[in-house]
N, CA, C and O atoms as a CHARMM CRD file, in Angstrom:
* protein
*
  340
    1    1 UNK  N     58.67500  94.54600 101.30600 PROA 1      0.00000
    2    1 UNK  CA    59.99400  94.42400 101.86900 PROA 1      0.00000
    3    1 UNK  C     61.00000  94.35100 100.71900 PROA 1      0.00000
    4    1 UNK  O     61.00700  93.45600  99.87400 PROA 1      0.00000
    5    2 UNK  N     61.89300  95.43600 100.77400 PROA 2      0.00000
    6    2 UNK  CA    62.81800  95.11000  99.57600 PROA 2      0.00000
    7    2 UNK  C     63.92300  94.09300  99.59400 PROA 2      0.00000
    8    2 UNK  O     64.06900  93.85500 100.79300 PROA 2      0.00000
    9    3 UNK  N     64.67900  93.44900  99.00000 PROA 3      0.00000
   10    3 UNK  CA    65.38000  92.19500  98.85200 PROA 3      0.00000
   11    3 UNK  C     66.81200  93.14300  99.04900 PROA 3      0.00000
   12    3 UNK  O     66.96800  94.27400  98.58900 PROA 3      0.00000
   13    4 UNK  N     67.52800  92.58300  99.63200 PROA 4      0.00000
   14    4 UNK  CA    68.56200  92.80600  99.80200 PROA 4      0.00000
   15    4 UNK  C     69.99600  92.17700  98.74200 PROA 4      0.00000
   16    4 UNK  O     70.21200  90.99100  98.49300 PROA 4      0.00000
   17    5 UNK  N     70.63800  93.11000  98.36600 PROA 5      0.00000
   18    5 UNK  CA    71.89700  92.81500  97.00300 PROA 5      0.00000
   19    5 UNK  C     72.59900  92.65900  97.43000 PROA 5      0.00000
   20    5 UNK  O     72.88100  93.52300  98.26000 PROA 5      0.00000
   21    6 UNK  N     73.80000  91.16500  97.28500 PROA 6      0.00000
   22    6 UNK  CA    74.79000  90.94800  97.88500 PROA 6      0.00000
   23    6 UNK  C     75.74000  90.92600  96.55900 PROA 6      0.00000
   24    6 UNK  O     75.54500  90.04800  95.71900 PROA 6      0.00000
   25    7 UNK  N     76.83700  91.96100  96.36200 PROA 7      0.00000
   26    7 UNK  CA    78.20900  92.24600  95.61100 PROA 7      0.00000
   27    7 UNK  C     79.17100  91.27500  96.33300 PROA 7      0.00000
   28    7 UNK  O     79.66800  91.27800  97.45900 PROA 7      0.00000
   29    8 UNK  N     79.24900  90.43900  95.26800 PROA 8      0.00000
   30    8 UNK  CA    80.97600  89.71300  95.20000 PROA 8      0.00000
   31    8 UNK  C     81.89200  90.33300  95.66800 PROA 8      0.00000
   32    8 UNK  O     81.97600  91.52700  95.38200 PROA 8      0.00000
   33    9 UNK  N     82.57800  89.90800  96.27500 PROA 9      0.00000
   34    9 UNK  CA    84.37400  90.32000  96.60400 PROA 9      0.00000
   35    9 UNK  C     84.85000  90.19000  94.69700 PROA 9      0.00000
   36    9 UNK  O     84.38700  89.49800  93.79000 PROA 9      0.00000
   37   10 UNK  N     85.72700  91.00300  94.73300 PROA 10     0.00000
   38   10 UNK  CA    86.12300  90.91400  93.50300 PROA 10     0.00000
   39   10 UNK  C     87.64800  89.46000  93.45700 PROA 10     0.00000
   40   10 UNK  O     87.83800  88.71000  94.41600 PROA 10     0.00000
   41   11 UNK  N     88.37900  89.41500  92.32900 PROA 11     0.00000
   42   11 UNK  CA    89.44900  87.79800  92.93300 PROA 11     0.00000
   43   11 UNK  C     90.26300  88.41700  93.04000 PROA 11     0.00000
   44   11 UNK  O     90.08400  89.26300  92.16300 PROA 11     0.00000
   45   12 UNK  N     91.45600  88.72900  93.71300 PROA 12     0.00000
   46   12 UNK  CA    92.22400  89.16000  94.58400 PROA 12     0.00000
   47   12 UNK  C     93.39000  88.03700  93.81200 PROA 12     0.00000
   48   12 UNK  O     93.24800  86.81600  93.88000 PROA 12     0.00000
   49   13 UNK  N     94.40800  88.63900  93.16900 PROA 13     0.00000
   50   13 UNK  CA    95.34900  87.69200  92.73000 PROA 13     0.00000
   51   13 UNK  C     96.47300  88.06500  94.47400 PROA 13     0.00000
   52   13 UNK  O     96.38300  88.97700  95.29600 PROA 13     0.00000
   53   14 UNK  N     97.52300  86.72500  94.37800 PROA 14     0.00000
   54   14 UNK  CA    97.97000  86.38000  94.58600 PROA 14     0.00000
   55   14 UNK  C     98.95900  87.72200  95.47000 PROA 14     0.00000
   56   14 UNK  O     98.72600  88.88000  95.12300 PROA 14     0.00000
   57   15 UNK  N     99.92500  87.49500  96.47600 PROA 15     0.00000
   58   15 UNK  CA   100.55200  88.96900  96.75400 PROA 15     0.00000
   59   15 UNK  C    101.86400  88.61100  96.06000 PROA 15     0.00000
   60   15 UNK  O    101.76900  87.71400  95.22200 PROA 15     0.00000
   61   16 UNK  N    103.12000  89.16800  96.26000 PROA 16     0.00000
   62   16 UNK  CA   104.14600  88.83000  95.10900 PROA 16     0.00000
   63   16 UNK  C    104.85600  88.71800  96.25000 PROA 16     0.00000
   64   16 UNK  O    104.46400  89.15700  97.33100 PROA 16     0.00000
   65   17 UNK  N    106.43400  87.85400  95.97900 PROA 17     0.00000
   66   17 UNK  CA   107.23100  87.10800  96.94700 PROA 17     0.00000
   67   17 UNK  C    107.51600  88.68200  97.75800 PROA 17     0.00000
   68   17 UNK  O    107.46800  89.79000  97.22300 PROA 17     0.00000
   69   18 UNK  N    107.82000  88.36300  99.19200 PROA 18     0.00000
   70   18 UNK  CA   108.07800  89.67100  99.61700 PROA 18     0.00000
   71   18 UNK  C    110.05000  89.85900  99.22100 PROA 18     0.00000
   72   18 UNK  O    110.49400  90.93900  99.61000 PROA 18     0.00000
   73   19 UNK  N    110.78400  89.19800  98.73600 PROA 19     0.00000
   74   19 UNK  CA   111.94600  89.94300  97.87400 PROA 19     0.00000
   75   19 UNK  C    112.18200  89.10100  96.60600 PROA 19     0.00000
   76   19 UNK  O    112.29700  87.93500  96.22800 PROA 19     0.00000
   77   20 UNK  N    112.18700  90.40900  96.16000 PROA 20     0.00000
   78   20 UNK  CA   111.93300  90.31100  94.81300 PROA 20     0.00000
   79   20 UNK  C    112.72500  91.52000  94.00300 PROA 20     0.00000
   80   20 UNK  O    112.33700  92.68700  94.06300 PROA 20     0.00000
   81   21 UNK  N    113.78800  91.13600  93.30100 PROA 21     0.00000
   82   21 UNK  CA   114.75800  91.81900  92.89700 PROA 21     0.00000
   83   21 UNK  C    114.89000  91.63700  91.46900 PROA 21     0.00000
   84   21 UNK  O    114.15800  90.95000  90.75700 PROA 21     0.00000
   85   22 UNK  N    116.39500  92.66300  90.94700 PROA 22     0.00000
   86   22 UNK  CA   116.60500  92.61300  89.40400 PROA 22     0.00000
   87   22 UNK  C    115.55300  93.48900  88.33500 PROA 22     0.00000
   88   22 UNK  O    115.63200  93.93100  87.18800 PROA 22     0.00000
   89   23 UNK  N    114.48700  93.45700  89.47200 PROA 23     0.00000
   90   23 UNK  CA   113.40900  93.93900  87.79900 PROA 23     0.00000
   91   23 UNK  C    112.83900  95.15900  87.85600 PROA 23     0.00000
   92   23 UNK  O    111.91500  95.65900  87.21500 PROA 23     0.00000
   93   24 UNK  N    113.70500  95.66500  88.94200 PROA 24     0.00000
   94   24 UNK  CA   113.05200  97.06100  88.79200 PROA 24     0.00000
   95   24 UNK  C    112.80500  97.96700  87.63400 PROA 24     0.00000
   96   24 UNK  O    111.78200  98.65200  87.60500 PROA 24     0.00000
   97   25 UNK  N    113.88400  98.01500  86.46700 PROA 25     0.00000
   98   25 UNK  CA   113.53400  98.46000  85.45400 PROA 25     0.00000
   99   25 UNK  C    112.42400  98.07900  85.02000 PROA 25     0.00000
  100   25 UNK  O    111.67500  99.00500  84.70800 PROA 25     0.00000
  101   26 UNK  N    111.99400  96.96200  84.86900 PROA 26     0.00000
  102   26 UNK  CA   111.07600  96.18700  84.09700 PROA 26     0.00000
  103   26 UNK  C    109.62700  97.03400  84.61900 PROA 26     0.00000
  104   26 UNK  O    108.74700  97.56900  83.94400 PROA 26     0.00000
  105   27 UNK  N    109.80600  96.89300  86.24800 PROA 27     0.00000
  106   27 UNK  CA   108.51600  97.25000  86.96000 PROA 27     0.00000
  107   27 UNK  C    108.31900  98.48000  86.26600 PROA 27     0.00000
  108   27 UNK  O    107.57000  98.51000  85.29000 PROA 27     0.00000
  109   28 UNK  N    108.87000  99.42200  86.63900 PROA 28     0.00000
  110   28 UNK  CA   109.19400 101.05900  86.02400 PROA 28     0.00000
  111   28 UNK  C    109.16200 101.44400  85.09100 PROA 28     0.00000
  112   28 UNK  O    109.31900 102.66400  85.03700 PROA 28     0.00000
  113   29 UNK  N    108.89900 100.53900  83.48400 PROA 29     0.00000
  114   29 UNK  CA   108.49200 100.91900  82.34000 PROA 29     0.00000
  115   29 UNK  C    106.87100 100.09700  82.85800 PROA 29     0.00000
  116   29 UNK  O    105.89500 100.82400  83.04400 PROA 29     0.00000
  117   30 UNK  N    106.79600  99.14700  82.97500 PROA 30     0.00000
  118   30 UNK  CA   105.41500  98.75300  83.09900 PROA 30     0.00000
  119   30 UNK  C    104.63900  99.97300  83.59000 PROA 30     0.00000
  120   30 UNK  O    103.72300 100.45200  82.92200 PROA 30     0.00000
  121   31 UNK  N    105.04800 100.50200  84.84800 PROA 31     0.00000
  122   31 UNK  CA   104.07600 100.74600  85.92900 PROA 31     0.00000
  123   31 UNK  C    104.20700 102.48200  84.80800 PROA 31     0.00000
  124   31 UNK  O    103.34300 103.34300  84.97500 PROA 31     0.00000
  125   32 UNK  N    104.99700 102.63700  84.10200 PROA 32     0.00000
  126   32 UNK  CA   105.01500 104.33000  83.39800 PROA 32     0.00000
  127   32 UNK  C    103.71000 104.03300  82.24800 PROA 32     0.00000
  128   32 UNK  O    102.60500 104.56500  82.14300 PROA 32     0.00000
  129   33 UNK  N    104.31200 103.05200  81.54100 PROA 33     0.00000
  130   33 UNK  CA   103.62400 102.51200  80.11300 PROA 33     0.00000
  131   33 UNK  C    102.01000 102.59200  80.92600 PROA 33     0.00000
  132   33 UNK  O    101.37500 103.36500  80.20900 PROA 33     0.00000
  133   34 UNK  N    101.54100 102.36200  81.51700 PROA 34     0.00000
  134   34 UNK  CA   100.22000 101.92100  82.46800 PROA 34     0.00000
  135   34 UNK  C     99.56800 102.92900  82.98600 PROA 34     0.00000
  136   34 UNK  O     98.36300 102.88700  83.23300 PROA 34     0.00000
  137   35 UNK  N    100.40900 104.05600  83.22200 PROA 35     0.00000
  138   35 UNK  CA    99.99300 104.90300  84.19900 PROA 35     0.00000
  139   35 UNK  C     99.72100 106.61600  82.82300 PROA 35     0.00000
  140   35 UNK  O     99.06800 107.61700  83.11900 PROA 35     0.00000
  141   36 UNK  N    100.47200 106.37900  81.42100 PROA 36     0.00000
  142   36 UNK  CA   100.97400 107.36200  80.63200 PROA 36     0.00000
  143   36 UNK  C     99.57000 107.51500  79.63200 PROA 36     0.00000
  144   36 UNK  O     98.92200 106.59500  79.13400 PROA 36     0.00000
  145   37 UNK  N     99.37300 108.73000  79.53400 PROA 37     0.00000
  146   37 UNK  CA    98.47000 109.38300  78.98700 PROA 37     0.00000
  147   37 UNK  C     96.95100 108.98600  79.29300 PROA 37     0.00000
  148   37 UNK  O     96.18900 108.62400  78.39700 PROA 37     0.00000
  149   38 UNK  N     96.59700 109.07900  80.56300 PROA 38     0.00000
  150   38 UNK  CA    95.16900 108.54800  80.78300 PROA 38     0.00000
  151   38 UNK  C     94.11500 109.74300  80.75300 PROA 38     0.00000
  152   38 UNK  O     94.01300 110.75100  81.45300 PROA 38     0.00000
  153   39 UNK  N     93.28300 109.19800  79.55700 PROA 39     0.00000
  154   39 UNK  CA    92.48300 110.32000  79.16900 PROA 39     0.00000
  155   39 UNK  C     91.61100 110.44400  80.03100 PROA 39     0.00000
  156   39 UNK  O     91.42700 111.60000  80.41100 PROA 39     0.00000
  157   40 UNK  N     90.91600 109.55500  80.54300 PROA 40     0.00000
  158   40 UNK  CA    89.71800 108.86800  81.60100 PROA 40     0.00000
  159   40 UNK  C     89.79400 108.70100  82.49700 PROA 40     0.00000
  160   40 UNK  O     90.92200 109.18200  82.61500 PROA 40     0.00000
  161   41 UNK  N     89.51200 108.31900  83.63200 PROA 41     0.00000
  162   41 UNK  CA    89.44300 107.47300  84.83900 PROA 41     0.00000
  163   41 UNK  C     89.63000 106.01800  84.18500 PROA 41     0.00000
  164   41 UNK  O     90.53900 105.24300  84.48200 PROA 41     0.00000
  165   42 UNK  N     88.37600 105.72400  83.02400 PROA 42     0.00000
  166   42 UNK  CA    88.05100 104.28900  82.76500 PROA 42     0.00000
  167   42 UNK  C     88.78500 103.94900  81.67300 PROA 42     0.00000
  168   42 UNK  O     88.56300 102.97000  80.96100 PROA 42     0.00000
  169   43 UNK  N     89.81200 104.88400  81.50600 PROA 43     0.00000
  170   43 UNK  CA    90.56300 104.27000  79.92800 PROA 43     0.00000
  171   43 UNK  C     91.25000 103.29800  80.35800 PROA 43     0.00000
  172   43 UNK  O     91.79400 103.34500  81.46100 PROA 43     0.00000
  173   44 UNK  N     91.35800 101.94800  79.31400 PROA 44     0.00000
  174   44 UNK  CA    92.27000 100.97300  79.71400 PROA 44     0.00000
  175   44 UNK  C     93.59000 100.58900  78.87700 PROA 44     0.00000
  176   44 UNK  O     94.01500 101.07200  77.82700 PROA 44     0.00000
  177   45 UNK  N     94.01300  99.72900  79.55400 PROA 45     0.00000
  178   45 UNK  CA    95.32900  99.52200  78.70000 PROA 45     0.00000
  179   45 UNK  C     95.72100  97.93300  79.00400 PROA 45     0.00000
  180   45 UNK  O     95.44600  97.27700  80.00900 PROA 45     0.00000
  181   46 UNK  N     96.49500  97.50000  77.74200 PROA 46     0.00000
  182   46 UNK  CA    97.27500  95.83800  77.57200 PROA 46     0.00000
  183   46 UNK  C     98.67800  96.47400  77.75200 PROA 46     0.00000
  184   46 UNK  O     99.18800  97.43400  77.17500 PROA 46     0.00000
  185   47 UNK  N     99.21100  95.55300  78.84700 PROA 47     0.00000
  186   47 UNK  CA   100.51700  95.12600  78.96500 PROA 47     0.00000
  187   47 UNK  C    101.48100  93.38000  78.33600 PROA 47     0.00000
  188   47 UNK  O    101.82300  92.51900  79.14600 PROA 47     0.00000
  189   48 UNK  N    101.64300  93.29700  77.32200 PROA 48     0.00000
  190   48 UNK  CA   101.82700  91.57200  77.30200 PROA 48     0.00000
  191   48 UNK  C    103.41200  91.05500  77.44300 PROA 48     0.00000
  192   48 UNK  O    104.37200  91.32200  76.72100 PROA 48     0.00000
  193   49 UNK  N    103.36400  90.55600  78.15500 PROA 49     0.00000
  194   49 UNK  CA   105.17800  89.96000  78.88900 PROA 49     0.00000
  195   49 UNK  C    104.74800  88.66700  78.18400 PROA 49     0.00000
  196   49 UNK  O    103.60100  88.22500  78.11700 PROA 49     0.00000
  197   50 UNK  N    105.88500  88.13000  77.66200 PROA 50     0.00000
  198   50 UNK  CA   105.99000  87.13100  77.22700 PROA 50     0.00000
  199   50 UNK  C    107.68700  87.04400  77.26600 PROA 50     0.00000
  200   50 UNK  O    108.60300  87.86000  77.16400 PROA 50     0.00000
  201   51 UNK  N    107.56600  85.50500  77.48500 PROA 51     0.00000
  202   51 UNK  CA   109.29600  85.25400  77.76800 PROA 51     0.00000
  203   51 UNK  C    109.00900  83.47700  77.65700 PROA 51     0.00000
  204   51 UNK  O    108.03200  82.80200  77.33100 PROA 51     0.00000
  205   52 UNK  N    110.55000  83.12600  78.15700 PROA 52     0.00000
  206   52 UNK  CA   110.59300  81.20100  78.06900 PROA 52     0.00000
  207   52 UNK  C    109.74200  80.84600  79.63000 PROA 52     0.00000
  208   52 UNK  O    109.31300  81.56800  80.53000 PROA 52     0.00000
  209   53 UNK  N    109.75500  80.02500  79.50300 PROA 53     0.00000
  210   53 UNK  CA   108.99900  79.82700  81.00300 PROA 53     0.00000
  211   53 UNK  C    110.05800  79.76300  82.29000 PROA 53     0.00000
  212   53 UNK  O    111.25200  79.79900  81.99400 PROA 53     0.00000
  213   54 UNK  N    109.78100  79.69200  83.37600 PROA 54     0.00000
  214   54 UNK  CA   110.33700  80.29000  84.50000 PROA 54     0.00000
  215   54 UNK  C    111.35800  81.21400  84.74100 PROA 54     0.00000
  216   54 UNK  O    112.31900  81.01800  85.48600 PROA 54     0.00000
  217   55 UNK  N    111.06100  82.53000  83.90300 PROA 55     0.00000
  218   55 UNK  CA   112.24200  83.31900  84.06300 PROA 55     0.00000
  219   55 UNK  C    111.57000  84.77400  85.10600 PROA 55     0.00000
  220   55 UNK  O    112.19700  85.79800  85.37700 PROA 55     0.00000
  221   56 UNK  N    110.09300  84.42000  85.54200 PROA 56     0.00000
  222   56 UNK  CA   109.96600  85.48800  86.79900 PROA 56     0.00000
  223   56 UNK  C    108.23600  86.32300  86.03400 PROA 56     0.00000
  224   56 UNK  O    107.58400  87.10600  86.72500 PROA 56     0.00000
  225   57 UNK  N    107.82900  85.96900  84.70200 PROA 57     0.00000
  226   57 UNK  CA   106.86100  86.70900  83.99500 PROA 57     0.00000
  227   57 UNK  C    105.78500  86.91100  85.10100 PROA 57     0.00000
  228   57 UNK  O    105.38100  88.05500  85.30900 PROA 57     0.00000
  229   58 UNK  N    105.26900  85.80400  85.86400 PROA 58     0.00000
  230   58 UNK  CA   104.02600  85.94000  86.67700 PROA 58     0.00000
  231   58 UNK  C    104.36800  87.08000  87.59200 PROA 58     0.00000
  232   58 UNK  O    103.98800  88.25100  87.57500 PROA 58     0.00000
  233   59 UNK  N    105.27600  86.36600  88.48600 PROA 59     0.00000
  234   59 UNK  CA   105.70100  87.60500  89.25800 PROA 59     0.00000
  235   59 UNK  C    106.15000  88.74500  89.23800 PROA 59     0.00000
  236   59 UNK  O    106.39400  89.41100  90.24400 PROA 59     0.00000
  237   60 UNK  N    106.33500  89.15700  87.88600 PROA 60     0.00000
  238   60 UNK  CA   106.79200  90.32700  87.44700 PROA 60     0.00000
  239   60 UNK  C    105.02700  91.16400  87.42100 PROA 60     0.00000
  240   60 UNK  O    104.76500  92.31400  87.77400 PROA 60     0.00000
  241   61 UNK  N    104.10600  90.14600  86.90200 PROA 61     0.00000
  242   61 UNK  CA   103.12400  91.18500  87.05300 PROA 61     0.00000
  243   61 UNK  C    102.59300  91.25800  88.31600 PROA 61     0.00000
  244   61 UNK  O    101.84000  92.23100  88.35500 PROA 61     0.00000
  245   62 UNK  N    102.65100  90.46600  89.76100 PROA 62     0.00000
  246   62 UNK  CA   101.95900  90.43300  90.54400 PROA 62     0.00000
  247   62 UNK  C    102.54100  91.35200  91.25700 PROA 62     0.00000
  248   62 UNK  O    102.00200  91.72100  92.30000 PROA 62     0.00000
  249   63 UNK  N    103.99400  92.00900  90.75400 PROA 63     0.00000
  250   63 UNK  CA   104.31000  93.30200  91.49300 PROA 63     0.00000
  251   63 UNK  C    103.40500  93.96300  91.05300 PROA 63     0.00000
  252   63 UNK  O    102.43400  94.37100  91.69200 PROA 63     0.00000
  253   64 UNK  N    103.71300  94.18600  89.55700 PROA 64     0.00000
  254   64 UNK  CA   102.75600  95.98200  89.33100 PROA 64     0.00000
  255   64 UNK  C    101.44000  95.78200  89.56300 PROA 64     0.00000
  256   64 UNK  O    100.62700  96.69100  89.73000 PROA 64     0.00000
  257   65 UNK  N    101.13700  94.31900  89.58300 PROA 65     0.00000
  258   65 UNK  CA    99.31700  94.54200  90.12300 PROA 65     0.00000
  259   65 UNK  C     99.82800  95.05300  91.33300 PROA 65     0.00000
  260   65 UNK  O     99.96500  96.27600  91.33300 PROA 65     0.00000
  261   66 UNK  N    100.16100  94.43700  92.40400 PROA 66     0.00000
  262   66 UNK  CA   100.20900  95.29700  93.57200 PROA 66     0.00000
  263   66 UNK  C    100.62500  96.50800  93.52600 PROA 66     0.00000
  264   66 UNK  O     99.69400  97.26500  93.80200 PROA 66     0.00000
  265   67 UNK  N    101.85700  97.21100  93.24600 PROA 67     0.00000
  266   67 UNK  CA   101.86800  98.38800  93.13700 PROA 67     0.00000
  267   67 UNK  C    100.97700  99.22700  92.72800 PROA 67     0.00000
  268   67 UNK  O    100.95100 100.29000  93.34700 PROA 67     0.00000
  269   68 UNK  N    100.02200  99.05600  91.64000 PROA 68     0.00000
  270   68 UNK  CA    99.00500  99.73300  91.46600 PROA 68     0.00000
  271   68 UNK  C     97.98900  99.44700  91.64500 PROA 68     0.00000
  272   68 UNK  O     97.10000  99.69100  90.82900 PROA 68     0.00000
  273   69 UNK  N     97.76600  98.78800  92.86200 PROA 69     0.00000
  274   69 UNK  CA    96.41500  98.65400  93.68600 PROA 69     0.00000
  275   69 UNK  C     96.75100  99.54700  95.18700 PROA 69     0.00000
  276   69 UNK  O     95.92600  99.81100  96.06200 PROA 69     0.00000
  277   70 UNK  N     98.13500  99.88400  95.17000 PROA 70     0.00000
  278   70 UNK  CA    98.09000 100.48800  96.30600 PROA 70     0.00000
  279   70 UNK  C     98.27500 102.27600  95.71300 PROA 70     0.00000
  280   70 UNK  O     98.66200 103.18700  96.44500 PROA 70     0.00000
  281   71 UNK  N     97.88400 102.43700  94.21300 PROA 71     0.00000
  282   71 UNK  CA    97.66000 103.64700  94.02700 PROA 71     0.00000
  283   71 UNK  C     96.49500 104.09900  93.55700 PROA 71     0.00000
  284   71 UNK  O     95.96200 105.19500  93.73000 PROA 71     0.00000
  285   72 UNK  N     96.12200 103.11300  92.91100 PROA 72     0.00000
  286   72 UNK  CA    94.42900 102.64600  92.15200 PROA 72     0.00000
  287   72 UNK  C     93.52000 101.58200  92.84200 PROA 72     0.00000
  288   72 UNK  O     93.04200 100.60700  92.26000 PROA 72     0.00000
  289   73 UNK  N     93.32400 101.93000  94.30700 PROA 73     0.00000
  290   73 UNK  CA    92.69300 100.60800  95.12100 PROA 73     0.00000
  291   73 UNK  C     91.40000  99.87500  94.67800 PROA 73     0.00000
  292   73 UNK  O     91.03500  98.76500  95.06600 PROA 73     0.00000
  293   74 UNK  N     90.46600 101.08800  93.37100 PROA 74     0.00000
  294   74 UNK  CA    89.53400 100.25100  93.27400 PROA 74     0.00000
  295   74 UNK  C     89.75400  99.73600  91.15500 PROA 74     0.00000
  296   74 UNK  O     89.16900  99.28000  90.17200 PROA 74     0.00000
  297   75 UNK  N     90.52600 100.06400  91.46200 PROA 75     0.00000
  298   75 UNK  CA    91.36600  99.62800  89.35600 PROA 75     0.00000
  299   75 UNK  C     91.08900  98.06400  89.48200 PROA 75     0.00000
  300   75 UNK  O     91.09600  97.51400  90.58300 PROA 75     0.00000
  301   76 UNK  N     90.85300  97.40000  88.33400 PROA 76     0.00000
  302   76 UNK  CA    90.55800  95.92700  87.74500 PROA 76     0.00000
  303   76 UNK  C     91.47300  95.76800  87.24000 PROA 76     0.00000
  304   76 UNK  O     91.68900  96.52000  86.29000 PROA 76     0.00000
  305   77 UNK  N     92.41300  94.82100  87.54500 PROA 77     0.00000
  306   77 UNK  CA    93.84000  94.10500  87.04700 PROA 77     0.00000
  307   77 UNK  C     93.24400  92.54100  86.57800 PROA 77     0.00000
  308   77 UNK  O     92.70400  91.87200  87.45900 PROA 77     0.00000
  309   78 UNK  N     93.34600  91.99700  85.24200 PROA 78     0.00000
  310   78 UNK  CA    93.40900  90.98500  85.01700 PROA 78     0.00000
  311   78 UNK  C     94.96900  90.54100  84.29400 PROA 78     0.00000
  312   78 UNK  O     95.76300  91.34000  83.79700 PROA 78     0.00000
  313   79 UNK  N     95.11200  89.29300  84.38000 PROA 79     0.00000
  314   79 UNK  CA    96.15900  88.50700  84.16000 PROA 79     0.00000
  315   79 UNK  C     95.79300  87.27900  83.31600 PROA 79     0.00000
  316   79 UNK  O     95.22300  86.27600  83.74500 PROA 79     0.00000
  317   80 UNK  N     96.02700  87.40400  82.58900 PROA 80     0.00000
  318   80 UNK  CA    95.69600  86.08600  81.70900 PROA 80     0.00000
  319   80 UNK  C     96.75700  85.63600  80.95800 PROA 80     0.00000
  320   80 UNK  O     97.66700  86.14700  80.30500 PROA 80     0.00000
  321   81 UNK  N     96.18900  83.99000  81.38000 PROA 81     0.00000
  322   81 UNK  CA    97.43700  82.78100  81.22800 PROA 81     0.00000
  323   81 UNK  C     97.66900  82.19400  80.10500 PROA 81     0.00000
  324   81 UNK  O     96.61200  81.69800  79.71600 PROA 81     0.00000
  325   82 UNK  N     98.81700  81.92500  79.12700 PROA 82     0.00000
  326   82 UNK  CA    98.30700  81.20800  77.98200 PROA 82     0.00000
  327   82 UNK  C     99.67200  80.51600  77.73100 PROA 82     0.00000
  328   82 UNK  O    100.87900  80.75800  77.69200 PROA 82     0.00000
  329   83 UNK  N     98.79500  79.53800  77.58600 PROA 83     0.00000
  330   83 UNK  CA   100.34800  78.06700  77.38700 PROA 83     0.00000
  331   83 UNK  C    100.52200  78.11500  76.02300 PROA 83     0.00000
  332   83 UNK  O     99.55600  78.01000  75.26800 PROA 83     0.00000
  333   84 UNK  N    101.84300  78.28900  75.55500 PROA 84     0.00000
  334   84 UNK  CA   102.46700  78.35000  74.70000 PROA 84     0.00000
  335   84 UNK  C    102.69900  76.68600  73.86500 PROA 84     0.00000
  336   84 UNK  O    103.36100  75.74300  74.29700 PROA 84     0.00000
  337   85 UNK  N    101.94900  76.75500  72.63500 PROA 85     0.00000
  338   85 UNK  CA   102.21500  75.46200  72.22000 PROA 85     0.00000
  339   85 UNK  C    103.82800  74.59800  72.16400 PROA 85     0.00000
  340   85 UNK  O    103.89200  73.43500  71.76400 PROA 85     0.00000
């Protein structure tokens, strides 16, 4: 009897406020910079936002993760956090 393989859900960040303004530029170099010269399917790329704290950084990426999960549904978006001494 063969054993049966159970695959993880992958983690599913967060969805982004539903209005959400001002940054469209911002989104629109991200989502170009991200999307520009892909040699591969699997080529990857770093985006790093850095700013003072609460000026919108998280949510600035949890747009373009979403936006490009609704063009790349099975693409790996990580986000990683780092407290600034």
């Amino acid at each position: 009897m063969s054993k049966l393989i159970s695959i993880p859900n992958p983690n599913r960040l967060s969805p982004p406020v539903e209005i959400y303004f001002d940054r469209e530029n911002e989104v629109d170099l991200i989502m170009e910079f991200l999307k520009r010269d892909q040699e591969s399917p699997t080529s990857g790329k770093v985006c790093v936002v850095h700013g003072f704290q609460g000026i919108g950084k998280t949510e600035l990426c949890r747009v373009v993760a979403d936006r490009l999960h609704q063009e790349f549904s099975d693409a790996q978006v990580y986000i990683k956090f780092d407290k600034a001494d």
